[in-house]
N, CA, C and O atoms as a GROMACS GRO file, in nm:
protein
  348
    1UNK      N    1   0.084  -0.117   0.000
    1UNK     CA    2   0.000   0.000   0.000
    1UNK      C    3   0.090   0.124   0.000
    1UNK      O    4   0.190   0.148   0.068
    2UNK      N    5   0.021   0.205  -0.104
    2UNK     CA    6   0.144   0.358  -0.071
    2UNK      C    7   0.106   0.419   0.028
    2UNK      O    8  -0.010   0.404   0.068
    3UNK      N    9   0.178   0.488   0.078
    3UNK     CA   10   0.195   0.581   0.175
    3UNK      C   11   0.134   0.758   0.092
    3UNK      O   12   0.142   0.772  -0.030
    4UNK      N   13   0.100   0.830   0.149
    4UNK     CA   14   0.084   0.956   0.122
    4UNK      C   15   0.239   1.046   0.118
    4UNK      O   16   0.236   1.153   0.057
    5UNK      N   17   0.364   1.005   0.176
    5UNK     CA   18   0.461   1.019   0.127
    5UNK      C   19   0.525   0.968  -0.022
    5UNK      O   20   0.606   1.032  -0.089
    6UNK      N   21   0.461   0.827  -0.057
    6UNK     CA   22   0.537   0.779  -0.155
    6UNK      C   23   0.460   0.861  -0.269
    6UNK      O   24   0.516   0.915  -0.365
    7UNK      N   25   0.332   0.861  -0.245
    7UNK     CA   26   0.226   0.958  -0.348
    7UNK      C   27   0.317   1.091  -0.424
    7UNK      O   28   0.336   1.112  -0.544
    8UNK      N   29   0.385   1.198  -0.254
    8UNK     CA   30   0.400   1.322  -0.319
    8UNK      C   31   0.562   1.321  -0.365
    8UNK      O   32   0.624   1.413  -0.418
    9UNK      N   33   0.603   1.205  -0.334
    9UNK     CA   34   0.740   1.150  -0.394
    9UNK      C   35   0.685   1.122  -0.580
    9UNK      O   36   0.713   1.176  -0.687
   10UNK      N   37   0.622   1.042  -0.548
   10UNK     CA   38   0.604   1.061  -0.668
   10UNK      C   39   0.578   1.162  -0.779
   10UNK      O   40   0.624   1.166  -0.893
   11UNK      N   41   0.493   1.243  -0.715
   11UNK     CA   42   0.433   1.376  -0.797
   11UNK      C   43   0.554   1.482  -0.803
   11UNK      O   44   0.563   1.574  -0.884
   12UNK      N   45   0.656   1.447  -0.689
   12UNK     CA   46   0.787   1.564  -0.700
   12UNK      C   47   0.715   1.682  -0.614
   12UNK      O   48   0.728   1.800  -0.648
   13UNK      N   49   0.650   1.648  -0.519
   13UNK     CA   50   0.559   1.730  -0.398
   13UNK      C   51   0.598   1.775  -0.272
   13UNK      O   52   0.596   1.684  -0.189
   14UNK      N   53   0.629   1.871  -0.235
   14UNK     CA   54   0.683   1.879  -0.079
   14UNK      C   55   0.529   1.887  -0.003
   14UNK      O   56   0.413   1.894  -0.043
   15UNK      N   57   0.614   1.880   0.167
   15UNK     CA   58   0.491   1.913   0.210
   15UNK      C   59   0.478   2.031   0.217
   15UNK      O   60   0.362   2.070   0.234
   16UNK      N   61   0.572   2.120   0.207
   16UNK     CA   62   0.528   2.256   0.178
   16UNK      C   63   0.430   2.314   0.116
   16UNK      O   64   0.349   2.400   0.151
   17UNK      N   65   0.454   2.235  -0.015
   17UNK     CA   66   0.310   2.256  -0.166
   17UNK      C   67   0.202   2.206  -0.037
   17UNK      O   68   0.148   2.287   0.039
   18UNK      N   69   0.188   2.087  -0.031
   18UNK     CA   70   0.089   2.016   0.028
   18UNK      C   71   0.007   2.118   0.153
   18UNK      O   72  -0.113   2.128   0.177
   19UNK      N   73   0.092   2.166   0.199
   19UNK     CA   74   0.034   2.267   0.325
   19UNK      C   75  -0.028   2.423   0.310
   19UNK      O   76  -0.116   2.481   0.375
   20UNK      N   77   0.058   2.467   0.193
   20UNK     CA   78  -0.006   2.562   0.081
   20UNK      C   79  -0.101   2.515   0.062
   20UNK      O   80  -0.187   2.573   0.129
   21UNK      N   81  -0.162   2.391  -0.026
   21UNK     CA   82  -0.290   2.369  -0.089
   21UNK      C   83  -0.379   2.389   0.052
   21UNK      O   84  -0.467   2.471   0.076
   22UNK      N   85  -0.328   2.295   0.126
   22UNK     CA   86  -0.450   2.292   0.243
   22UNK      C   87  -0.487   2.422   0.294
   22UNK      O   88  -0.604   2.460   0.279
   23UNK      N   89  -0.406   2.490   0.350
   23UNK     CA   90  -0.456   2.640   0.345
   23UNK      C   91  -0.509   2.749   0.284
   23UNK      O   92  -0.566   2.849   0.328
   24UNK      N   93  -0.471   2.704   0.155
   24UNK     CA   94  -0.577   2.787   0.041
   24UNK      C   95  -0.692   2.738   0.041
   24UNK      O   96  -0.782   2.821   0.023
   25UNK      N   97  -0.730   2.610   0.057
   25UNK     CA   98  -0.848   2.565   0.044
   25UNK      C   99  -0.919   2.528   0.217
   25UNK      O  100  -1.021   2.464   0.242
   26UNK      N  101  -0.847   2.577   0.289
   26UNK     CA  102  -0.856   2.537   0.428
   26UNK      C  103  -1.009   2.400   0.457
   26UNK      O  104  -1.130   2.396   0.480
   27UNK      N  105  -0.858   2.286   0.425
   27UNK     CA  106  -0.894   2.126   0.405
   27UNK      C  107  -0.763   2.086   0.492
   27UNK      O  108  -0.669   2.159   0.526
   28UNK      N  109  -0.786   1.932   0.522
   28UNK     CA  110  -0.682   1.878   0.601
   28UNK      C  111  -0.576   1.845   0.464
   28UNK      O  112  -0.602   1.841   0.344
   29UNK      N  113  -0.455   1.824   0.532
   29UNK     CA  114  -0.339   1.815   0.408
   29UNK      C  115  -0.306   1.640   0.406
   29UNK      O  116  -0.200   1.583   0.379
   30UNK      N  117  -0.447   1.579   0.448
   30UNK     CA  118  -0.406   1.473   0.355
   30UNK      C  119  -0.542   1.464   0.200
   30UNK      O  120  -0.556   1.392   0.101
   31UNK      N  121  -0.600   1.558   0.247
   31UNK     CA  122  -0.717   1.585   0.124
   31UNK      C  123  -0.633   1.643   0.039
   31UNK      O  124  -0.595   1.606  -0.072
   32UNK      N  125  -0.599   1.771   0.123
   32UNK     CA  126  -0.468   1.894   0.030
   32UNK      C  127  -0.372   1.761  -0.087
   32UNK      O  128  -0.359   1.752  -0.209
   33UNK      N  129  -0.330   1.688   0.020
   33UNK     CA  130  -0.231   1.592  -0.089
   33UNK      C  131  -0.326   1.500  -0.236
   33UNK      O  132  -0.329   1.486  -0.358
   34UNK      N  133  -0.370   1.471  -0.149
   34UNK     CA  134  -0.523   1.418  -0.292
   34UNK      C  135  -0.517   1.458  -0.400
   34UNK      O  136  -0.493   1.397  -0.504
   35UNK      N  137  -0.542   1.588  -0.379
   35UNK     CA  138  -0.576   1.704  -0.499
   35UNK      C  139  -0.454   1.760  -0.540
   35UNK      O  140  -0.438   1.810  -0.651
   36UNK      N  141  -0.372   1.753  -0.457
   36UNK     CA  142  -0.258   1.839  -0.538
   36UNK      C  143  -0.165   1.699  -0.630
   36UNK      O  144  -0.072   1.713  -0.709
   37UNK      N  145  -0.213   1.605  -0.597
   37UNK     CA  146  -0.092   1.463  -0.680
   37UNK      C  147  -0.197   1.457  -0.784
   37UNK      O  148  -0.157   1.420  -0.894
   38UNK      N  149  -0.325   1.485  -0.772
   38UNK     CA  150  -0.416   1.493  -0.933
   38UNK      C  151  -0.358   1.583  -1.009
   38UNK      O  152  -0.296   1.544  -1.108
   39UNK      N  153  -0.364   1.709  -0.980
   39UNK     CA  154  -0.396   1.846  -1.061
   39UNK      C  155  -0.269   1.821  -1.109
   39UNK      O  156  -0.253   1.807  -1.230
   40UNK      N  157  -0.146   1.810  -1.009
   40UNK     CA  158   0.019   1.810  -1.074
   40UNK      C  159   0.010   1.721  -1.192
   40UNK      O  160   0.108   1.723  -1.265
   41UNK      N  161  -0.088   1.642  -1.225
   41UNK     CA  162  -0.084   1.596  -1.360
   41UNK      C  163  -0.070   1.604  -1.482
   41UNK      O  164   0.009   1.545  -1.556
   42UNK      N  165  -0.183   1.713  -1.512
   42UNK     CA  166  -0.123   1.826  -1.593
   42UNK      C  167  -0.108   1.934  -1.580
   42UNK      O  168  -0.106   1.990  -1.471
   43UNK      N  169  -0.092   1.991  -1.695
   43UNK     CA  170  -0.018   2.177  -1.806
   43UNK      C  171  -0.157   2.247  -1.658
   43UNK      O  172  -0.137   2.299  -1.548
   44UNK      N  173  -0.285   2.210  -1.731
   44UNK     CA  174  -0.378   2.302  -1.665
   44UNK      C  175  -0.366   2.308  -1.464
   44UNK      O  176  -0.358   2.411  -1.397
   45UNK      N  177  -0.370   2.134  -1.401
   45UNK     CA  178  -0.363   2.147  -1.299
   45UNK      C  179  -0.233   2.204  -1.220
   45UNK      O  180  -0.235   2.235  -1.100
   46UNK      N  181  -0.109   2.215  -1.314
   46UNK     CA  182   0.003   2.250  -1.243
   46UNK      C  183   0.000   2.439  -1.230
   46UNK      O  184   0.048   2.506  -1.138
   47UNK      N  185  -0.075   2.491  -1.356
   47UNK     CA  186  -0.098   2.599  -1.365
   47UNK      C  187  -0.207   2.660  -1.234
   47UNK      O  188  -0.203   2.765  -1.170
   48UNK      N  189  -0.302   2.545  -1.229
   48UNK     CA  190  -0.382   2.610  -1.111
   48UNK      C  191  -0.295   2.639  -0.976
   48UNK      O  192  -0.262   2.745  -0.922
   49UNK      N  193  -0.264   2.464  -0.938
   49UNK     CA  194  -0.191   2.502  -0.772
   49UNK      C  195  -0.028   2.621  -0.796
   49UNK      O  196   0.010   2.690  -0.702
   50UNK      N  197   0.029   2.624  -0.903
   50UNK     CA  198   0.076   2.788  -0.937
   50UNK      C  199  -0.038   2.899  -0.854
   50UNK      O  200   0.000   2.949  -0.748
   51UNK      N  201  -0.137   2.923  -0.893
   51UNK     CA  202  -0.212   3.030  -0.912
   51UNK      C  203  -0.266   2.999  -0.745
   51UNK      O  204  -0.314   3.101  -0.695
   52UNK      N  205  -0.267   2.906  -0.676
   52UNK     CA  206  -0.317   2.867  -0.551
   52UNK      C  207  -0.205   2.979  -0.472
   52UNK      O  208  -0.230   3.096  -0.440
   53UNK      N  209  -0.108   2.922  -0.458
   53UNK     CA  210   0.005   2.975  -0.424
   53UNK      C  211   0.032   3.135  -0.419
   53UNK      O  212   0.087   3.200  -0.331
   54UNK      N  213  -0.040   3.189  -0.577
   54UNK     CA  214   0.028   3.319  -0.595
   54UNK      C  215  -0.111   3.394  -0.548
   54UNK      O  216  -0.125   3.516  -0.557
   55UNK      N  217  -0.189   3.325  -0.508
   55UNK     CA  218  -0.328   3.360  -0.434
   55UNK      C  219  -0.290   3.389  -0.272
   55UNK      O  220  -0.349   3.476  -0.207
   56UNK      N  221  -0.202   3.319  -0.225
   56UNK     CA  222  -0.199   3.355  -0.097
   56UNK      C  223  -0.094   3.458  -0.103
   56UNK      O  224  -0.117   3.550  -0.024
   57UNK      N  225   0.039   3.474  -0.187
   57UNK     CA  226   0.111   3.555  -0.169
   57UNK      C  227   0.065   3.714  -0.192
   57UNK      O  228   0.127   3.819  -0.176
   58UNK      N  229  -0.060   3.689  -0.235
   58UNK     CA  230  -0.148   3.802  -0.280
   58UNK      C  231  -0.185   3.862  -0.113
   58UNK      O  232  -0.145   3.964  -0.058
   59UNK      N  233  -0.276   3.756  -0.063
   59UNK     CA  234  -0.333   3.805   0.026
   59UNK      C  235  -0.273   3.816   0.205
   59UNK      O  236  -0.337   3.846   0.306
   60UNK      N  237  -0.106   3.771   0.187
   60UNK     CA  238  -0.031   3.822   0.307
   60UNK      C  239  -0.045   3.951   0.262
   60UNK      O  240  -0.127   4.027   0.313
   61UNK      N  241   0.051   3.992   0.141
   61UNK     CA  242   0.068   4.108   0.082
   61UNK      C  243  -0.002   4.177   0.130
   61UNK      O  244   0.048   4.264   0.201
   62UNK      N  245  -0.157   4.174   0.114
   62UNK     CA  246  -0.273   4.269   0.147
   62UNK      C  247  -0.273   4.272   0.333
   62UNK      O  248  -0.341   4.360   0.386
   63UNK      N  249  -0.218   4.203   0.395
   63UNK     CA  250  -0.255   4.195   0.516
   63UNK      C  251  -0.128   4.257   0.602
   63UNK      O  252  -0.124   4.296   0.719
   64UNK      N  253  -0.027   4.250   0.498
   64UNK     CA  254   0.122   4.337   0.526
   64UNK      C  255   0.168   4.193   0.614
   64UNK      O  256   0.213   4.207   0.727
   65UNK      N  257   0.156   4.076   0.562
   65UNK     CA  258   0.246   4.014   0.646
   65UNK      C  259   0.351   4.002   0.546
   65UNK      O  260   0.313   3.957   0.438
   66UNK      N  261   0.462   4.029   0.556
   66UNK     CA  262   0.579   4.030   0.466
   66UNK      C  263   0.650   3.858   0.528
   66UNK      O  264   0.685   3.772   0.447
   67UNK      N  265   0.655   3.846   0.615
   67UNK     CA  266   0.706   3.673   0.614
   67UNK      C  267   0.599   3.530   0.528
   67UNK      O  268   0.599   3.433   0.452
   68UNK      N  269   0.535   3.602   0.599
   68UNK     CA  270   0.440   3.475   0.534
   68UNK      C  271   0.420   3.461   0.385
   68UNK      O  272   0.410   3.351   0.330
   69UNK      N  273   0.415   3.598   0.311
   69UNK     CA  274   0.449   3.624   0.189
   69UNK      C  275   0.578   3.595   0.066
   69UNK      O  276   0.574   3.569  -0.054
   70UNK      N  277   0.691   3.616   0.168
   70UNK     CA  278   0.794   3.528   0.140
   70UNK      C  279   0.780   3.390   0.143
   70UNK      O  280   0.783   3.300   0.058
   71UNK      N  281   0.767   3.395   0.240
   71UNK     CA  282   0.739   3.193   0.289
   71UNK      C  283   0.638   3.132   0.124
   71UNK      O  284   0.647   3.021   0.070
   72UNK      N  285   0.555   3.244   0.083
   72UNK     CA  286   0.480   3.160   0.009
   72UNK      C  287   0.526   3.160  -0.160
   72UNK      O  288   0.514   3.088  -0.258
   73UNK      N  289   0.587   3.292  -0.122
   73UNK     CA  290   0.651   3.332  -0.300
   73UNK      C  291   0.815   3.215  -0.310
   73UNK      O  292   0.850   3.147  -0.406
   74UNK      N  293   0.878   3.227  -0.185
   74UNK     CA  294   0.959   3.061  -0.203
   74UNK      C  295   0.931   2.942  -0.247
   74UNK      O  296   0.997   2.876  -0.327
   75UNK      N  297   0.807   2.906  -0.181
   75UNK     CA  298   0.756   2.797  -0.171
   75UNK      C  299   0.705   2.750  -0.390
   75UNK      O  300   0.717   2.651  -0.462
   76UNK      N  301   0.648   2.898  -0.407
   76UNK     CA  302   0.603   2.914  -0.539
   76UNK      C  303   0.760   2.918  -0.654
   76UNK      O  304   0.741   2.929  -0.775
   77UNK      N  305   0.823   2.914  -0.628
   77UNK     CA  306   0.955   2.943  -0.670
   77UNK      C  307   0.991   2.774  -0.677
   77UNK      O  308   1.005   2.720  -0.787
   78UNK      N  309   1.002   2.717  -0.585
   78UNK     CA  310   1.039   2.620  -0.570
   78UNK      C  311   0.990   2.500  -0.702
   78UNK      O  312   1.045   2.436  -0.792
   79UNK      N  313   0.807   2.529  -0.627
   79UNK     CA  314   0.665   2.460  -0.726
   79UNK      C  315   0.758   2.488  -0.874
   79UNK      O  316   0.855   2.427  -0.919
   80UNK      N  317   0.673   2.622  -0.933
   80UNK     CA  318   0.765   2.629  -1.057
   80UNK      C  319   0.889   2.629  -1.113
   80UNK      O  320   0.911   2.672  -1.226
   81UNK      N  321   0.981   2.577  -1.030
   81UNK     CA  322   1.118   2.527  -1.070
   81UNK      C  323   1.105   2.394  -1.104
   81UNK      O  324   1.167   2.358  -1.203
   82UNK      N  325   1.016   2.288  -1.026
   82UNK     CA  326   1.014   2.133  -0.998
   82UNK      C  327   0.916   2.097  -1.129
   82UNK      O  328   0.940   1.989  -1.181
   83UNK      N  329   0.822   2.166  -1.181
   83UNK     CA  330   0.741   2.149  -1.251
   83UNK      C  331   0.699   2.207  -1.359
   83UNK      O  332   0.579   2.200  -1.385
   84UNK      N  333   0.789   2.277  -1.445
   84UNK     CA  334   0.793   2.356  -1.553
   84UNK      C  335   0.691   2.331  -1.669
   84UNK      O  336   0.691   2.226  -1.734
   85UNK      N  337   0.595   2.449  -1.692
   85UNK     CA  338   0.481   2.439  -1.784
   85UNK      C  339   0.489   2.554  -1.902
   85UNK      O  340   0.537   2.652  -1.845
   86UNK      N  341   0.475   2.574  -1.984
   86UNK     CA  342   0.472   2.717  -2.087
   86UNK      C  343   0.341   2.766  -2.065
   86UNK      O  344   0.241   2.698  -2.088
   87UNK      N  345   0.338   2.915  -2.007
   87UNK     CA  346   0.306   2.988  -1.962
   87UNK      C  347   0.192   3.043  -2.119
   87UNK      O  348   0.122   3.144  -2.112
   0.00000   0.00000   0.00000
C-alpha cells in the first residue's frame, strides 16, 4: 500500500506545496495531498496550484504580512522550478 509520502514523492511534492494547498483551500493536508498529486498531472492542474500559491502571496501582501508572503513566493519558486509548464 502507498503511503501519502510515496504519493507526493512521486508527484515531486513537498509538504510545503501540500500545506499551501490545504490552506488555500482550508482542508486537512491529507485531502490537500489528494488534490494536489491529481492536478500536478497536468499543463492546466500545475498551472492552477501555481495560481493557488500566488493567491496567498497576494493576500499576506494585502494583510502586510511580509514573512508569510515570502514563505509563500519561495515555496512558489520552488513549485515552478520542480514542474515547468509554458506559460
Amino acid at each position: 500500500m502507498l503511503s501519502i509520502r510515496d504519493c507526493l514523492d512521486y508527484c515531486d511534492l513537498t509538504d510545503e506545496d501540500v500545506a499551501i494547498i490545504a490552506e488555500h483551500h482550508d482542508i486537512p493536508e491529507a485531502a490537500a495531498a489528494q488534490i494536489a498529486c491529481g492536478l500536478v498531472q497536468s499543463r492546466e492542474g500545475t498551472l492552477m496550484l501555481t495560481q493557488f500559491m500566488l493567491d496567498l502571496v497576494d493576500h499576506a501582501e494585502e494583510r502586510g504580512d511580509r514573512a508569510r508572503a515570502k514563505r509563500f513566493r519561495d515555496a512558489c519558486a520552488r513549485f515552478i522550478a520542480s514542474h515547468p509548464v509554458s506559460h
